[in-house]
Backbone as CSV, one residue per row, in Angstrom:
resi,resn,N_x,N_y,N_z,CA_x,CA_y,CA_z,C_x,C_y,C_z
1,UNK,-95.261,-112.161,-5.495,-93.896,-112.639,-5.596,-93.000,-111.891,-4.622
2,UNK,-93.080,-110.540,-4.513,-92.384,-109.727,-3.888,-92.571,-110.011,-2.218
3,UNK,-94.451,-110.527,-1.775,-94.062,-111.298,-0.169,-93.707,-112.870,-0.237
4,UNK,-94.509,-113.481,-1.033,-94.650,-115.145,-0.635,-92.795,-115.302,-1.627
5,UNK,-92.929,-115.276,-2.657,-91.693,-115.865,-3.349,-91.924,-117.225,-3.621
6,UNK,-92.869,-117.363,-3.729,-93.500,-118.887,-3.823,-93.154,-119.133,-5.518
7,UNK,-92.448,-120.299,-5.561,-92.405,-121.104,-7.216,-93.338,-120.714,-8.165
8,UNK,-94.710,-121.037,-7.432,-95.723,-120.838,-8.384,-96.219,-119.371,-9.015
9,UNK,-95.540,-118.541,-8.075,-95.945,-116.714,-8.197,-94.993,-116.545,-9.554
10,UNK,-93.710,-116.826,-9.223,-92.385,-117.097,-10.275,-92.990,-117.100,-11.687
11,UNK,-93.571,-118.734,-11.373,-93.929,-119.478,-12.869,-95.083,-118.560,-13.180
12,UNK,-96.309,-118.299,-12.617,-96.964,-117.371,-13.352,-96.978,-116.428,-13.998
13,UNK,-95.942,-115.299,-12.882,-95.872,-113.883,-13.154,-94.667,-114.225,-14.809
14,UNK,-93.907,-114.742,-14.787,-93.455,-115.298,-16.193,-94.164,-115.734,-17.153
15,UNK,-94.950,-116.522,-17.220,-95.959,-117.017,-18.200,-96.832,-115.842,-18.728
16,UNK,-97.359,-115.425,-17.756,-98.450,-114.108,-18.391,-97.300,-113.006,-18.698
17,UNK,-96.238,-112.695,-18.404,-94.978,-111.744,-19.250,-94.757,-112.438,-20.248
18,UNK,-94.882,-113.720,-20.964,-94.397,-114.394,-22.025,-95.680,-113.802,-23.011
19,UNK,-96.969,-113.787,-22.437,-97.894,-113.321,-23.702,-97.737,-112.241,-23.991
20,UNK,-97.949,-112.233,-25.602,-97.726,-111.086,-26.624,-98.620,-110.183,-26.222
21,UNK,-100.082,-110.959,-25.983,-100.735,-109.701,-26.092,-101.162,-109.126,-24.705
22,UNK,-100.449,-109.341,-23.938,-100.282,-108.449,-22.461,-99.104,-107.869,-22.532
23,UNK,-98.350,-107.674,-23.234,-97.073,-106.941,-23.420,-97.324,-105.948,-24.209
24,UNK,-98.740,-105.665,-24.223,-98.885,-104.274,-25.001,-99.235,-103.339,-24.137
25,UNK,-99.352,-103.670,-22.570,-99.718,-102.910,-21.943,-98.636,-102.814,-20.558
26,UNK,-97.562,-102.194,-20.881,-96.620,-102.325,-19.189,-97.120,-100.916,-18.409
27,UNK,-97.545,-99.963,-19.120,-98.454,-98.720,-18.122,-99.150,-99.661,-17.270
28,UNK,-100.224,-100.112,-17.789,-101.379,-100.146,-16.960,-100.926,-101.538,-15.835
29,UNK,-100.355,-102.438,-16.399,-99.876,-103.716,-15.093,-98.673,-102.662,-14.416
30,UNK,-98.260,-102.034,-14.835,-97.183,-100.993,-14.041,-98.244,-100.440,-12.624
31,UNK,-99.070,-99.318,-13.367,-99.708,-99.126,-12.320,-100.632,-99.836,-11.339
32,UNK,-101.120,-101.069,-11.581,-101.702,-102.026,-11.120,-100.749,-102.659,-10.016
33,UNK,-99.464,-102.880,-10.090,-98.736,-103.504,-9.719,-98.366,-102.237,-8.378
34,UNK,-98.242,-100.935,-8.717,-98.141,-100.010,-7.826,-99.293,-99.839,-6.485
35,UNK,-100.376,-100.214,-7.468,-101.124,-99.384,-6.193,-101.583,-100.795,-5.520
36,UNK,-101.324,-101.833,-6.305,-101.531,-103.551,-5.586,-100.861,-103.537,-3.854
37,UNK,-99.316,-103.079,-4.042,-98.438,-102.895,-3.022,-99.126,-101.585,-2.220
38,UNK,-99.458,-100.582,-2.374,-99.580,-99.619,-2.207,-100.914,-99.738,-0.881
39,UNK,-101.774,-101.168,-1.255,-102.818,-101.228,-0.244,-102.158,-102.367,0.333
40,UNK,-101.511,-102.738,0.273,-100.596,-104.427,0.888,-99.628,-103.563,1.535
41,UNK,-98.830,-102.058,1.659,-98.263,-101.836,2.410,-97.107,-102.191,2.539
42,UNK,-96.904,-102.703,0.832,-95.434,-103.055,0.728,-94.584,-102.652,-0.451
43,UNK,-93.114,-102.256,0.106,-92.479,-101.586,-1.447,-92.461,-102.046,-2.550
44,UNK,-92.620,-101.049,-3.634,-92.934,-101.518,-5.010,-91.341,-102.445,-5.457
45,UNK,-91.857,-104.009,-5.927,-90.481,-104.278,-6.239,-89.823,-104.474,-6.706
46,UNK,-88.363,-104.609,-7.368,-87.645,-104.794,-8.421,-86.739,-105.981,-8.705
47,UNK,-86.339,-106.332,-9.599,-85.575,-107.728,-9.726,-84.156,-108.183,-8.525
48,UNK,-84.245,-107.066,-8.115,-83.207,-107.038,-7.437,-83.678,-107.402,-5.884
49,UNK,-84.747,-107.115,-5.408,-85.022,-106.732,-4.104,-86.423,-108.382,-4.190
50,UNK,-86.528,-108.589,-5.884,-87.233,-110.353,-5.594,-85.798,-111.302,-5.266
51,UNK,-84.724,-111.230,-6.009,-84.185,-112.013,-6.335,-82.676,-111.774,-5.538
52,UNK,-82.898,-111.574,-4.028,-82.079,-112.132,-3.107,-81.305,-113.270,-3.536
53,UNK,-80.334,-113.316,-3.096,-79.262,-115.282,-2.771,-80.122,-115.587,-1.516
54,UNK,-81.004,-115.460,-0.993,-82.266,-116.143,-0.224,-82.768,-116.597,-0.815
55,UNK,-83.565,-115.814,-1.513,-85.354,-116.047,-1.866,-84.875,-116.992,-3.106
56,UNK,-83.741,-116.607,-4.045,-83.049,-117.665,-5.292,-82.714,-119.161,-4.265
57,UNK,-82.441,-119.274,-3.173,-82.125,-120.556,-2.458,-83.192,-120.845,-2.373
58,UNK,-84.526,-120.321,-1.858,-85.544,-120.929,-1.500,-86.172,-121.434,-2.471
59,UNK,-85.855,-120.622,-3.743,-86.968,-121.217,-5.023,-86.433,-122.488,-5.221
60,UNK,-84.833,-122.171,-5.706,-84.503,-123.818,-5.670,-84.700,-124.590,-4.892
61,UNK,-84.812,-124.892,-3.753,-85.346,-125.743,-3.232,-86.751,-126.034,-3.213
62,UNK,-87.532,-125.453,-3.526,-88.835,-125.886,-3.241,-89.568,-125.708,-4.750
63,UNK,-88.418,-125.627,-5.730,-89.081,-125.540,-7.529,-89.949,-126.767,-7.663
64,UNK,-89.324,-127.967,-7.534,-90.040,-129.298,-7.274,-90.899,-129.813,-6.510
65,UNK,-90.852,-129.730,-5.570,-91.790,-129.846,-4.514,-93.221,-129.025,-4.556
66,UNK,-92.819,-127.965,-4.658,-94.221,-126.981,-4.912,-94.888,-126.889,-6.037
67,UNK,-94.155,-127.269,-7.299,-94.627,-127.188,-8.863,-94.647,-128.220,-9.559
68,UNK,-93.732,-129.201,-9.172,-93.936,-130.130,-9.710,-94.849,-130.860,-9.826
69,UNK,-95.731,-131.399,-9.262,-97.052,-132.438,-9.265,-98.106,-131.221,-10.107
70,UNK,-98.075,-130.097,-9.979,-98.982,-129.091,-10.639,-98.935,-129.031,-12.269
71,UNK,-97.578,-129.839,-12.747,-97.583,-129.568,-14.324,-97.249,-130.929,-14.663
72,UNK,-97.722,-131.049,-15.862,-97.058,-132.571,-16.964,-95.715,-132.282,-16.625
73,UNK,-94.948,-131.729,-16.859,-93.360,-131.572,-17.099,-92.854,-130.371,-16.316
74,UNK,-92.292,-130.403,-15.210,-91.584,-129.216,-14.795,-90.614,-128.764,-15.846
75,UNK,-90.777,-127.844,-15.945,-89.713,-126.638,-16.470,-89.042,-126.241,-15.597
76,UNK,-87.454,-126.244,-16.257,-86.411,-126.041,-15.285,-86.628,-124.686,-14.865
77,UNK,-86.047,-124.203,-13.647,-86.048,-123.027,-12.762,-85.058,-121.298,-13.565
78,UNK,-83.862,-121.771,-14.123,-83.048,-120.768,-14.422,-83.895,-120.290,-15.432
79,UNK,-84.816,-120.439,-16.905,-85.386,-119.111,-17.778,-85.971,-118.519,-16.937
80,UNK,-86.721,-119.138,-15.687,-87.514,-118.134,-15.163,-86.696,-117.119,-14.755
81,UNK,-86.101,-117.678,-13.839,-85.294,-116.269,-13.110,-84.368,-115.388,-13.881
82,UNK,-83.739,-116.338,-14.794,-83.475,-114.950,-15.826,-84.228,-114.024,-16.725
83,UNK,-85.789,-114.265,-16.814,-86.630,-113.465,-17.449,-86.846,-112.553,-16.565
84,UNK,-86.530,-112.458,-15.309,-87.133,-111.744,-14.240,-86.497,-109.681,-14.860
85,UNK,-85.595,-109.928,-14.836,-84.938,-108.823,-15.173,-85.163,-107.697,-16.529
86,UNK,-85.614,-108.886,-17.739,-85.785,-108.340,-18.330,-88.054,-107.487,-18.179
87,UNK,-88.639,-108.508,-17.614,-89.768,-108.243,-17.198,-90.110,-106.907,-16.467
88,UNK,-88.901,-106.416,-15.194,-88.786,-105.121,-14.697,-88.287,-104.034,-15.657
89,UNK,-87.505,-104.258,-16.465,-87.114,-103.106,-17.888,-88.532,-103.021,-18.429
90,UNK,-89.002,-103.997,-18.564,-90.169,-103.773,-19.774,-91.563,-103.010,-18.782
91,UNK,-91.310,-103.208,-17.473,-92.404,-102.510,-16.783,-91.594,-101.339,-16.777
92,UNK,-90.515,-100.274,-16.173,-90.151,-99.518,-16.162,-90.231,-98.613,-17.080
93,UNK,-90.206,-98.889,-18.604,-90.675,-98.444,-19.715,-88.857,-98.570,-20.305
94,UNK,-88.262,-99.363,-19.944,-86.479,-99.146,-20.777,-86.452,-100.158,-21.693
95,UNK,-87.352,-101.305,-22.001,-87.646,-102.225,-22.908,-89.408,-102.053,-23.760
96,UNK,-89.291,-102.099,-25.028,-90.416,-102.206,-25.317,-90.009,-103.194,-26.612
97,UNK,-91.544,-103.704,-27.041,-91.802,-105.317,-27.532,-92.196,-104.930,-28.589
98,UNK,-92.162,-104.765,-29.587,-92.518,-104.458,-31.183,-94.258,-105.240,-30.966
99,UNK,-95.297,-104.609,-31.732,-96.159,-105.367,-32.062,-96.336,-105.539,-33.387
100,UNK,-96.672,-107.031,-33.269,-96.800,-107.792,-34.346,-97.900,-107.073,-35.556
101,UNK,-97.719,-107.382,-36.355,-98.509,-106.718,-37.838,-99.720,-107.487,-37.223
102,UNK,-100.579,-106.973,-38.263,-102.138,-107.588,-38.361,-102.088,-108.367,-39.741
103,UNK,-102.753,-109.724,-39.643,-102.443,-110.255,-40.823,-102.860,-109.541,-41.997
104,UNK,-102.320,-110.091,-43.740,-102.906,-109.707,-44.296,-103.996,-110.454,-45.195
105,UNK,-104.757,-109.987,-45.422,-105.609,-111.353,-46.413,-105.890,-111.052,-47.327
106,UNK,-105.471,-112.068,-48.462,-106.138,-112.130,-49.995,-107.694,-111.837,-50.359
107,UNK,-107.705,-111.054,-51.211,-108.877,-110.436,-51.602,-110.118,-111.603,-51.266
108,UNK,-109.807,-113.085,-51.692,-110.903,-113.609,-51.517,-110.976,-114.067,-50.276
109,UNK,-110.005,-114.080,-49.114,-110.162,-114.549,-47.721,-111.435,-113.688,-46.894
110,UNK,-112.149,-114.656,-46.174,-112.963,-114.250,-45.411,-112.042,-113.281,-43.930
111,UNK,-112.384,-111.959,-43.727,-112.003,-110.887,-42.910,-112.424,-111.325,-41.529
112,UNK,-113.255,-112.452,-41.391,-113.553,-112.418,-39.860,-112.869,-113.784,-39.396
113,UNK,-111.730,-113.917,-39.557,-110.807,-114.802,-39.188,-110.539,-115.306,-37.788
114,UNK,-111.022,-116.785,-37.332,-110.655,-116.831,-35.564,-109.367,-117.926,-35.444
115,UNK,-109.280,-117.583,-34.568,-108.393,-119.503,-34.279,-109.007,-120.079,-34.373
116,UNK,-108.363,-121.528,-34.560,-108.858,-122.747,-34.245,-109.199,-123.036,-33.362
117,UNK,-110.169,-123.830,-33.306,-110.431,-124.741,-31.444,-109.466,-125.547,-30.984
118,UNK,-109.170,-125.159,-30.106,-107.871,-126.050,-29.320,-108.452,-126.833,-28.259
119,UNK,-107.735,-127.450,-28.004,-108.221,-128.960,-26.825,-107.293,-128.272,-25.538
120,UNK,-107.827,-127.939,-24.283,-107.119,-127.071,-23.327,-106.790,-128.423,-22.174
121,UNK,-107.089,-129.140,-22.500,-107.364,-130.457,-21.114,-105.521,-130.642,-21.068
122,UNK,-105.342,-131.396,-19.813,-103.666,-132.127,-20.092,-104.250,-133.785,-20.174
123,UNK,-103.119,-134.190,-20.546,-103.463,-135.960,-20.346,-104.197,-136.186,-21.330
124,UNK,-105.163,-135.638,-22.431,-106.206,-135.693,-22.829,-105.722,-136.465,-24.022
125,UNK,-104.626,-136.506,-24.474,-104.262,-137.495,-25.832,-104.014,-136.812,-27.122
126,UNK,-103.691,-135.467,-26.782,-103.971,-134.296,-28.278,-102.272,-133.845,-27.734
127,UNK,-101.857,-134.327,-29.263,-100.091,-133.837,-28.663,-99.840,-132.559,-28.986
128,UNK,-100.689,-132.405,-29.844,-100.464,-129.916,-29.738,-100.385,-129.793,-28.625
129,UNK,-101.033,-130.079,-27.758,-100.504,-129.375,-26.153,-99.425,-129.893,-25.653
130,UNK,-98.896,-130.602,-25.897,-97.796,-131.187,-25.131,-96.637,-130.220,-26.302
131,UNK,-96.557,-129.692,-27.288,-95.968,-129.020,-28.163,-95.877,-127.847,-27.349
132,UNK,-97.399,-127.323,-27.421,-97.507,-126.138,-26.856,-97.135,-125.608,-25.220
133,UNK,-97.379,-126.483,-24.324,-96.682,-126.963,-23.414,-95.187,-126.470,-23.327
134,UNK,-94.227,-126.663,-24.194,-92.992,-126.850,-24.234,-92.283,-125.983,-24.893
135,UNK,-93.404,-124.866,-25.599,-93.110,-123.995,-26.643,-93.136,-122.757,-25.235
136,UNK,-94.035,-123.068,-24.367,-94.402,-121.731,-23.422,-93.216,-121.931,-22.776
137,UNK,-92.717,-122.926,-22.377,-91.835,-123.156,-20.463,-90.545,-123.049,-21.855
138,UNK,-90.529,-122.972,-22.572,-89.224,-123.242,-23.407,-87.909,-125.004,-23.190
139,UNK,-88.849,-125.913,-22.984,-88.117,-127.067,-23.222,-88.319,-127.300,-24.566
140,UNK,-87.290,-128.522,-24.748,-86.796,-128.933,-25.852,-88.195,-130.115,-25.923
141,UNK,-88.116,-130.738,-27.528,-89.241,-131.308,-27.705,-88.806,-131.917,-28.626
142,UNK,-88.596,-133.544,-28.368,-87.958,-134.959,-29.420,-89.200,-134.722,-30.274
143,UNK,-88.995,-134.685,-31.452,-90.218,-135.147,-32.649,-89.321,-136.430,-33.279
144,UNK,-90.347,-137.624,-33.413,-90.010,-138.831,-34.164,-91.218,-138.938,-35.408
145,UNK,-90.563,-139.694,-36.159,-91.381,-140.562,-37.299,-91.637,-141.565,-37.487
146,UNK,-92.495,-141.940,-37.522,-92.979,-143.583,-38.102,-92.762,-144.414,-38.806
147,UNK,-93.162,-143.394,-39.769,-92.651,-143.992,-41.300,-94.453,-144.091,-42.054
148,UNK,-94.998,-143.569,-41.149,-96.461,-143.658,-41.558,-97.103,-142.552,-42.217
């Protein structure tokens, strides 16, 4: 993100900061992220030094063009860039993320508990993803009824 500034670096490096359970670790993507630059020969960088009135012109312009055909639904451009800021606190160590409890289970629940199988395809006809979809990029999501 810090050379290309490319849409898609944006939308990623956001998405994998949105998971819980990589937010248990800002040491180690901290230092990863250090010594990444460190053989690339380029300064370590901060929200400030991604997020020029350039590189913010360039995303907008090319949010659509570059991302769009890549997803069911573009997600608008501004959560990203306002997550950006808080993403550098939380690497710096000035934000930290509570972790979530471990469930608890009733004496008679089975202890080796997994998820469910999820359907990962797009287009595929399974509207949990299109939920889930919309739950990650944070759009809004019409639910209707039938009557069925």
């Amino acid at each position: 993100m810090a050379q290309r500034g490319r849409p898609r670096d944006l939308y990623d490096i956001i998405n994998l900061f949105r998971r819980n359970d990589l937010r248990l670790y800002p040491t180690q993507i901290h230092v990863a992220l250090v010594e990444k630059c460190a053989v690339k020969g380029v300064l370590v960088p901060t929200a400030d030094t991604i997020m020029t009135d350039q590189r913010r012109a360039e995303l907008e312009a090319d949010w659509l063009h570059m991302l769009g055909h890549q997803l069911p639904v573009l997600p608008p451009l501004d959560p990203f860039l306002e997550e950006l800021p808080l993403l550098f606190r939380w690497l710096d160590g000035s934000v930290v993320f509570d972790e979530l409890p471990p469930p608890v289970y009733e004496a008679n629940e089975d202890d080796a508990w997994t998820p469910p199988r999820t359907a990962w395809t797009w287009r595929a006809g399974v509207p949990i993803e299109v939920i889930r979809f919309a739950a990650t990029n944070h759009l809004l999501v019409d639910l209707a009824y039938d009557g069925r």
